[in-house]
N, C-alpha and C positions, 0 to 999 in steps of 0.2 A: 504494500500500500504506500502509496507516495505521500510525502509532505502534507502535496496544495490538499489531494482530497480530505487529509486528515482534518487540518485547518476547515475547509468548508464544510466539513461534518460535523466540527463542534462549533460552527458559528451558527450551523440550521438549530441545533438543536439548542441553543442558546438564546437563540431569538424566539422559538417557539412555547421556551419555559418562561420567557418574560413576556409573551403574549397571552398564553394561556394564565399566569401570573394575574395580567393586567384584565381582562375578563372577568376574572374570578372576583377580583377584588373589584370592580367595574359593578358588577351582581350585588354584591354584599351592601357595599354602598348604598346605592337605590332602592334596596329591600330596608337597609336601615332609617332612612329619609323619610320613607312614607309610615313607618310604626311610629303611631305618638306616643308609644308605651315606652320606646328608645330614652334613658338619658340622654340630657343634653351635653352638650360637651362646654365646660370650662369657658371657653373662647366666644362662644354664642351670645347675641346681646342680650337675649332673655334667658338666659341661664341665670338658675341660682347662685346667689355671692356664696364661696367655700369659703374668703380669707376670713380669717379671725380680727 
């Protein structure tokens, strides 16, 4: 097996773990946005004050 192909074998599969990566988390996201049972996160304007 040569070099280049080795190289273009781990760059497909490299691209496709950070596609399906990006997806995945793409899903979660939007599934979490639409439940109002979700905390809010910290940063949000209508989040609850944590500081003391």
């Amino acid at each position: 097996m040569d070099t280049t192909y080795l190289v273009g074998l781990l760059f497909l599969i490299t691209l496709s773990a950070v596609l399906i990566f990006a997806v995945v988390s793409k899903g979660r996201t939007e599934k979490r946005m639409k439940d109002d049972e979700a905390p809010k996160s910290t940063l949000a304007k209508d989040a609850p004050d944590t500081r003391d």
